[in-house]
C-alpha positions in Angstrom: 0.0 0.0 0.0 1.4 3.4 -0.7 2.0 6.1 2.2 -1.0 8.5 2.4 -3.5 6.6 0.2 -6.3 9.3 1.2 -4.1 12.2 1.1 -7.4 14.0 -0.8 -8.8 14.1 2.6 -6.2 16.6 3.7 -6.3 18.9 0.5 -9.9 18.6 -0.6 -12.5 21.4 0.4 -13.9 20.4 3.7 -17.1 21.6 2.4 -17.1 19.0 -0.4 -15.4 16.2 1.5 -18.3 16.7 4.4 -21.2 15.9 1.3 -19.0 13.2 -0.2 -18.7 11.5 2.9 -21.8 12.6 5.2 -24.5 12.8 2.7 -24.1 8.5 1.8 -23.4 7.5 5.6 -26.7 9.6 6.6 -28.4 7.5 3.8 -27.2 4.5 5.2 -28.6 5.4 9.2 -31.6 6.3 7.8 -32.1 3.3 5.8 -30.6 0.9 8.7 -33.4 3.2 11.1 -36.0 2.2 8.1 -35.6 -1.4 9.8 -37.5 -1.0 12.3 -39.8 2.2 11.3 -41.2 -0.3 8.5 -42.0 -2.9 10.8 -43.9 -0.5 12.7 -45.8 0.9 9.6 -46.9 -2.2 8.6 -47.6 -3.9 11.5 -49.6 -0.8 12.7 -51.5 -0.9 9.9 -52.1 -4.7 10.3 -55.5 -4.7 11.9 -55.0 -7.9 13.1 -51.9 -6.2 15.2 -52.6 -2.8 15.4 -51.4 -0.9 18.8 -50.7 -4.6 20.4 -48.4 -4.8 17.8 -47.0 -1.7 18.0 -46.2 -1.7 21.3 -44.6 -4.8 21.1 -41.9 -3.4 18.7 -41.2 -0.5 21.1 -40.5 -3.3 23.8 -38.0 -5.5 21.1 -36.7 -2.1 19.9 -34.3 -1.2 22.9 -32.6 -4.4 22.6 -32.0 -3.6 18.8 -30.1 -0.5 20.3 -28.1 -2.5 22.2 -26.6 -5.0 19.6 -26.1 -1.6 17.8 -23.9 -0.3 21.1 -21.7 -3.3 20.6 -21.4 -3.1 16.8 -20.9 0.8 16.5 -18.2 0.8 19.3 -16.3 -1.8 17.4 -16.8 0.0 13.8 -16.6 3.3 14.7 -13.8 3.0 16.7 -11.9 1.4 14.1 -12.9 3.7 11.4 -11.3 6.8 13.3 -8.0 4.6 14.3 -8.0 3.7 10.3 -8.1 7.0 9.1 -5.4 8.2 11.8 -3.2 5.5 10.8 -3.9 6.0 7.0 -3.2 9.9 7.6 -0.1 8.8 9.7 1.1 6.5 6.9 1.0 3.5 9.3 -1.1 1.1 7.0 0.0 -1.8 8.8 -1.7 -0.7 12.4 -4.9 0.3 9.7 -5.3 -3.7 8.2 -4.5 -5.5 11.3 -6.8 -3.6 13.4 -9.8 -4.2 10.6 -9.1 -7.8 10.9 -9.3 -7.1 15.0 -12.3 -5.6 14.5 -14.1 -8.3 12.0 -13.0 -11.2 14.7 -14.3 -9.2 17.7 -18.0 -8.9 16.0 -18.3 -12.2 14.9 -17.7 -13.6 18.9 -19.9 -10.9 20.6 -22.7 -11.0 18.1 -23.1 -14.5 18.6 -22.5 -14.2 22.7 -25.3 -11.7 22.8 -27.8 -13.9 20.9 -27.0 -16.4 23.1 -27.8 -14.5 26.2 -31.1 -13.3 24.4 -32.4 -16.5 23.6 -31.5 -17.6 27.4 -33.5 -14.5 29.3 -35.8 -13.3 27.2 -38.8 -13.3 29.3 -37.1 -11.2 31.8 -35.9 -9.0 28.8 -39.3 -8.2 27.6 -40.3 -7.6 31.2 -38.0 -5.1 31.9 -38.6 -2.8 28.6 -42.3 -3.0 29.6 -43.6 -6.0 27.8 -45.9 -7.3 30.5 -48.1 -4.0 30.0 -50.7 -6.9 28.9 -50.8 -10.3 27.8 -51.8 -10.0 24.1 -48.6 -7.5 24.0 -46.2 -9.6 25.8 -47.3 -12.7 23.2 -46.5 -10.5 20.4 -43.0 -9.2 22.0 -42.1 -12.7 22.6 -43.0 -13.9 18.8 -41.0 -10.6 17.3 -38.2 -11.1 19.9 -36.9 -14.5 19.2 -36.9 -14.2 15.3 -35.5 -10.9 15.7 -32.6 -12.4 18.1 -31.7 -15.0 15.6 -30.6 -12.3 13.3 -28.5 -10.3 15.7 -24.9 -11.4 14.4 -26.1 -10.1 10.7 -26.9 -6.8 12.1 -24.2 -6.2 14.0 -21.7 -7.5 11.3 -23.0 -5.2 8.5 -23.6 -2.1 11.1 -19.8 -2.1 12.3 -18.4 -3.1 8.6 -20.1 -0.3 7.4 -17.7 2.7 9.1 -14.9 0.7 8.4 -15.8 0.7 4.6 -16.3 4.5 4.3 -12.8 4.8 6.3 -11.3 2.6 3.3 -12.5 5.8 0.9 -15.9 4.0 -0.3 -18.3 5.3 1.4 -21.1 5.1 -1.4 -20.6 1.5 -0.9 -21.3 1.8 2.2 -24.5 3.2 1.3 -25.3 0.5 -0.9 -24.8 -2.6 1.2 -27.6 -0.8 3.4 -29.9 -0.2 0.9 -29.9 -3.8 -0.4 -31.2 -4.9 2.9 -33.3 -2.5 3.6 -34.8 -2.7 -0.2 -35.4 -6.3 0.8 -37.5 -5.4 4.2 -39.4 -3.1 2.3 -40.4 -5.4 -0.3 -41.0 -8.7 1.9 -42.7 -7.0 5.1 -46.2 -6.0 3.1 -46.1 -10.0 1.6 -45.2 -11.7 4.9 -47.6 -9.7 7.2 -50.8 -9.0 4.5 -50.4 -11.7 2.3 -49.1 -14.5 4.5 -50.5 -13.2 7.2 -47.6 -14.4 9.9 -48.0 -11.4 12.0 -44.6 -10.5 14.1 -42.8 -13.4 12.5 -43.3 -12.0 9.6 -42.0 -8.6 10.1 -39.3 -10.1 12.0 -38.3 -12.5 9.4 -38.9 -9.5 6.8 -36.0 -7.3 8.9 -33.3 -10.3 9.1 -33.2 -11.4 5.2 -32.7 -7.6 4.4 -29.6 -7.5 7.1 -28.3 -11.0 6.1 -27.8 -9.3 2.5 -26.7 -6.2 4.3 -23.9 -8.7 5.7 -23.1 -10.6 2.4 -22.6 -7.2 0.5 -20.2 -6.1 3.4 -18.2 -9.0 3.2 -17.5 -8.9 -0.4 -15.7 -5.5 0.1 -13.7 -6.7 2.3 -11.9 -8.8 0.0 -12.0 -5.8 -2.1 -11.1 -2.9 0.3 -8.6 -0.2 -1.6 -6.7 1.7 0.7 -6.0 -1.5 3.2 -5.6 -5.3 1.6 -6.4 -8.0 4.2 -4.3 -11.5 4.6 -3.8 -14.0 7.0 -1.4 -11.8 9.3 -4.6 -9.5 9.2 -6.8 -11.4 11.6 -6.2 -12.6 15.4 -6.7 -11.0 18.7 -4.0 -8.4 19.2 -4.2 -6.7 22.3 -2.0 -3.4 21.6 -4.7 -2.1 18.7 -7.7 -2.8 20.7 -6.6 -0.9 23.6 -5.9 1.9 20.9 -9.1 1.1 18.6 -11.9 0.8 21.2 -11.0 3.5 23.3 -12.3 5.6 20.1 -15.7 3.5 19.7 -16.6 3.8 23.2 -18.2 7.4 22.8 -20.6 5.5 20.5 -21.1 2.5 22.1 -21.8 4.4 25.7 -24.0 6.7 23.2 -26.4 3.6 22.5 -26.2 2.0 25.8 -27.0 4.6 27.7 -29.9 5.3 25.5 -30.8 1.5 26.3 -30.9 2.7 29.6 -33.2 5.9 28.7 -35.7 3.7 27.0 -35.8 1.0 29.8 -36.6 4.2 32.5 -39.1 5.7 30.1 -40.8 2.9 29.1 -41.1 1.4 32.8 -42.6 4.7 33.3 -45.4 4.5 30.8 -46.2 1.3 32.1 -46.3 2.4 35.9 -48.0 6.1 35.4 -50.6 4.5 32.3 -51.9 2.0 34.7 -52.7 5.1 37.3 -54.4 7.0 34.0 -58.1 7.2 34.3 -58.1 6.3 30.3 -55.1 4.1 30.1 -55.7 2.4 32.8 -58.1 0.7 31.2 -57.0 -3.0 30.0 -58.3 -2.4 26.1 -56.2 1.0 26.2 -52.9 -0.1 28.3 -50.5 -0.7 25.3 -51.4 3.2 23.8 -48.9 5.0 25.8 -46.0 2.7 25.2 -46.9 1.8 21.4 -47.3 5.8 20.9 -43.9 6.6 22.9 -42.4 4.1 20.2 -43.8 5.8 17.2 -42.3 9.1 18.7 -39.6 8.0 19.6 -39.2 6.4 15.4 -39.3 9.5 14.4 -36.6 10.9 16.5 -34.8 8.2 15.5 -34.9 9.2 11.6 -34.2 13.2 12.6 -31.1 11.4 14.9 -29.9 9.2 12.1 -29.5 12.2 9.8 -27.9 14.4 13.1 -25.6 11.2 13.6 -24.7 10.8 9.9 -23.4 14.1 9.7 -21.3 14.0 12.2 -19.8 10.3 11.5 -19.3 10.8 7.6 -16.9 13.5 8.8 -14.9 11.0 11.6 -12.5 10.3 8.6 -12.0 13.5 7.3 -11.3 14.6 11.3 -9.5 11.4 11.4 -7.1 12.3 8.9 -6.6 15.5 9.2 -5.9 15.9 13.0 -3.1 12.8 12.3 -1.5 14.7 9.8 -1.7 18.0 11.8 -4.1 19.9 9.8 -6.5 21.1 12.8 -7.1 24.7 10.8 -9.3 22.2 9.1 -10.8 20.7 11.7 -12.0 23.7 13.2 -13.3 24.6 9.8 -15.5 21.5 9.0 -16.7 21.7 13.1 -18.1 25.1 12.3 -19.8 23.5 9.7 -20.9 20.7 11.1 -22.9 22.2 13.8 -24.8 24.9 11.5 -26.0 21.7 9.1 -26.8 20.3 12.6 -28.6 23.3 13.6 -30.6 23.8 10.2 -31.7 20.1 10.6 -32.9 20.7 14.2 -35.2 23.3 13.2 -36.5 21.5 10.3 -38.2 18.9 12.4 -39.3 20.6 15.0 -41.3 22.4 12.4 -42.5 19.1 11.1 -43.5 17.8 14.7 -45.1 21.5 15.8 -47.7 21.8 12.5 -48.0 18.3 11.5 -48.7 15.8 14.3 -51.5 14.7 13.2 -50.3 13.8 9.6 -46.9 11.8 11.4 -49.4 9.5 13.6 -51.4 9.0 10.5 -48.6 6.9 8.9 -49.2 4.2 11.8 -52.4 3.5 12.5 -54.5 6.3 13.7 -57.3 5.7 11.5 -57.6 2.0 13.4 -57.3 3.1 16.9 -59.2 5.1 19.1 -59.3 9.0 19.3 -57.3 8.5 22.6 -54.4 7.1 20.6 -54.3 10.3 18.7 -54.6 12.6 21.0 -52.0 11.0 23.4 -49.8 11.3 19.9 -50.4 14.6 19.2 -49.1 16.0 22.5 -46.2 14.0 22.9 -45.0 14.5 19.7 -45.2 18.6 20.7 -44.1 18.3 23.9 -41.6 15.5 23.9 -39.7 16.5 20.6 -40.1 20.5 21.2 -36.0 20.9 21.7 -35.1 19.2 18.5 -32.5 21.9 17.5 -30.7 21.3 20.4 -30.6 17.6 20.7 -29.3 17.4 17.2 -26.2 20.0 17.8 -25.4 17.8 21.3 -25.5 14.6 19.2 -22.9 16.3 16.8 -20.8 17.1 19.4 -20.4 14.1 20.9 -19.7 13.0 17.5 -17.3 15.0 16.4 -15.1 15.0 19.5 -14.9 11.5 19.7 -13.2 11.7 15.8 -11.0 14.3 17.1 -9.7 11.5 19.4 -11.5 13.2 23.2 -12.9 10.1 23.9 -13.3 11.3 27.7 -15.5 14.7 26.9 -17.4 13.3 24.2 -18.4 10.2 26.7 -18.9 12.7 29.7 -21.7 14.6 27.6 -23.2 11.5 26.1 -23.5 10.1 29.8 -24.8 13.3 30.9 -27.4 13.5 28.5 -28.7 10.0 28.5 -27.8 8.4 32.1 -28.3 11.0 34.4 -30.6 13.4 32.9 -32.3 11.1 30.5 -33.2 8.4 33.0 -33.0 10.9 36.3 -36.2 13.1 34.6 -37.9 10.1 33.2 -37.6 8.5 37.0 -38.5 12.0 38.6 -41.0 14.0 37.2 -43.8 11.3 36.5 -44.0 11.4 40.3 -45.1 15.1 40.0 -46.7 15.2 36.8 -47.6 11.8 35.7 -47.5 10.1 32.3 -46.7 14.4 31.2 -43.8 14.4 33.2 -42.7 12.0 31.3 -43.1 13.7 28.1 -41.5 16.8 29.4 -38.0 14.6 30.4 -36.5 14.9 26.9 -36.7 18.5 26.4 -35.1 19.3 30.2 -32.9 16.6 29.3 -31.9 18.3 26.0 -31.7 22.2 27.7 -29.0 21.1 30.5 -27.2 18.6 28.5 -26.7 21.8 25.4 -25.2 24.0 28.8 -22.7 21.6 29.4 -22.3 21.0 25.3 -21.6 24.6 24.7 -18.9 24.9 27.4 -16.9 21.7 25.5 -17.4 23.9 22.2 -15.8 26.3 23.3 -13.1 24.9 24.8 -12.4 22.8 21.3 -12.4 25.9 19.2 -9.9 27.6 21.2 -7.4 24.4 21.0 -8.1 24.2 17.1 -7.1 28.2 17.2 -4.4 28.1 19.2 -1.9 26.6 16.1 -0.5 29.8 14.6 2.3 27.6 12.1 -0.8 26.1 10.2 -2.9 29.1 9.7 -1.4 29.5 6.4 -2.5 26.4 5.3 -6.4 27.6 6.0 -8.8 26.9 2.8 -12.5 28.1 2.9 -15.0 25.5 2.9 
């Protein structure tokens, strides 16, 4: 391999290299968040399912997250150590610690089904399956097919960083968009045509990740900048001490939101039960199967905050290895505008057009309480959008500068003790509204702490007079 492979990184426009490199990995969260959104438009609109069914998939989706934690930390973290090394010129630290990273999957995906399989009644109980039987059955169906595709997900979601850090990532792109082509197509025929309910979306969701993992696969005995072999693969120590270190901003990112989800949807179950409608045995699933749909959207608005933020871990990557931080500071300014600007956008969306977003899943099935518990906590619960999407770039971004310990810091903050410390708290003042008004506090304190970090980067990135020369405009 030649030295400096993806020296463009460090000469290109920022500007440009942010679209060439955000704009595909964006499509490819959005697409892998399409997984489970399309499960939850279908079944919704399943009559035979309906809310049951959609509260079901709120209880299954946390543990989706999770395998996601695992995966992310071990892809992510590898694609910012790859494109330091690449920048560095150190392509044999970039190869081995792919081959690290493609071994360490493989065991933990396979560990964690295990351990699925094993507990998952007690699983389902504790992301609030139990709210009644009929949704329990249903979590319990869409669980264990779900489980047995774990190691495909987590393969193709942690290959795919490493691919855009090898310079491709419209392939990237692609190898997400196969599977999630796939779901689409096979979820309408499985749950309306062969009418196998949960099983069906289930099954639906893992042949569109086992194609997702097939496509990955061939890259990587394709890749361009790296070349893998024998001497690529084993178990070394020295990189993963230096490779996870990076991932674990996103890993503590996901489990922590885990964590989040668990609180809030214990919540909904505890505080619906004391709610003169919900709780009500033919209206008990609402709150949790409309926190789901809510929380699907954010998801989507997330996914595109999140993509953002990691297309530009390689360009960071690179250019902080090779000492170009004029740049760095340049493509962070950007970075939290778009972030900004995308912010605003859906909380325009979730403000005017409530009614329109619960449409998509259901409402027209379901009682008028359904939609009038969605209508508010869509306002209420997403009305700090603009912030939540500049603390999620943050996090992001400083973790690809290589500040593993601030970016984790803010990420805990957020999610751990504000996220689950509100959610906990003020339902016992305000009931199932507390609850809804948890993410926005969450979101206000979390952007105080946030904007003190900022700060604090951009006066490191100005404080290197020799390289001001070098500046370029985006």
């Amino acid at each position: 391999m030649e030295e400096k492979s993806n020296a463009f990184l460090e000469t290109e426009k920022v500007g440009k290299l942010m679209r060439k490199y955000a704009v595909p990995c964006i499509i490819s969260l959005l697409v892998a968040a399409l997984y489970n959104i399309v499960d939850q438009i279908f079944i919704a609109n399943a009559d035979y399912l309906g809310s049951y069914g959609n509260a079901a998939n709120t209880v299954v989706f946390p543990l989706t997250v999770l395998a996601l934690a695992v995966a992310v930390m071990i892809g992510d973290g590898c694609c910012a150590f790859v494109s330091n090394c690449l920048g560095a010129g150190k392509g044999e630290d970039a190869h081995r610690s792919v081959g690290n990273s493609i071994l360490l999957c493989i065991v933990s995906s396979v560990i964690l089904a295990a351990l699925y399989l094993i507990f998952q009644d007690q699983i389902l109980t504790l992301f609030g399956g139990r709210v009644n039987d009929e949704t329990f059955r249903l979590s319990r169906e869409y669980f264990f097919w779900i489980t047995l595709g774990i190691p495909f997900y987590m393969f193709g979601q942690a290959m795919n960083p490493i691919i855009r850090s090898d310079g491709s990532p419209k392939f990237a792109m692609a190898a997400t968009l196969i599977g999630a082509a796939a779901n689409i197509v096979l979820d309408p025929i499985f749950i309306f045509v062969f009418k196998w309910g949960m099983m069906g979306a289930a099954a639906a969701t893992v042949l569109g990740q086992i194609l997702t993992a097939a496509a990955s696969v061939w890259y990587l005995c394709h890749m361009k900048a790296m070349k893998l072999g024998k001497g690529s693969f084993g178990f070394f120590g020295s990189l993963m001490k230096r490779f996870l270190p990076l991932g674990i901003t996103s890993f503590l990112a996901q489990i922590s939101l885990v964590l989040s989800m668990a609180a809030v949807q214990n919540m909904c179950t505890r505080y619906g039960a004391m709610d003169p409608v919900f709780g009500q045995a033919a209206y008990a699933q609402i709150p949790l199967a409309v926190l789901g749909i809510v929380m699907k959207f954010f998801q989507i608005v997330i996914s595109i905050a999140v993509g953002m933020a990691a297309g530009c871990i390689p360009v960071v990557g690179y250019n902080v290895g090779a000492g170009r931080k004029d740049r760095a500071k340049a493509l962070f300014t950007l970075l939290l505008t778009a972030e900004a600007v995308v912010g605003a956008i859906a909380l325009i969306i979730v403000e005017f057009f409530p009614g329109q977003l619960i449409g998509i899943f259901g409402a027209s099935n379901e009682s008028a309480y359904y939609t009038e518990f969605a209508i508010k906590c869509f306002r209420v619960y997403l009305c700090m959008m603009v912030l939540a999407t500049v603390n999620k770039g943050t996090f992001i971004y400083l973790q690809a500068m290589g500040k593993a310990v601030a970016s984790t810091m803010i990420s805990l903050t957020r999610e751990v003790i504000f996220g689950v410390g509100f959610a906990v708290l003020l339902p016992t003042f305000f009931g199932l509204d507390g609850l809804l008004y948890s993410f926005p506090v969450s979101d206000i304190l979390t952007f105080v702490v946030a904007a003190a970090v900022i700060i604090k980067t951009y006066r490191e990135l100005n404080d290197h007079p020799s390289l001001q020369n070098h500046t370029e405009s985006c």
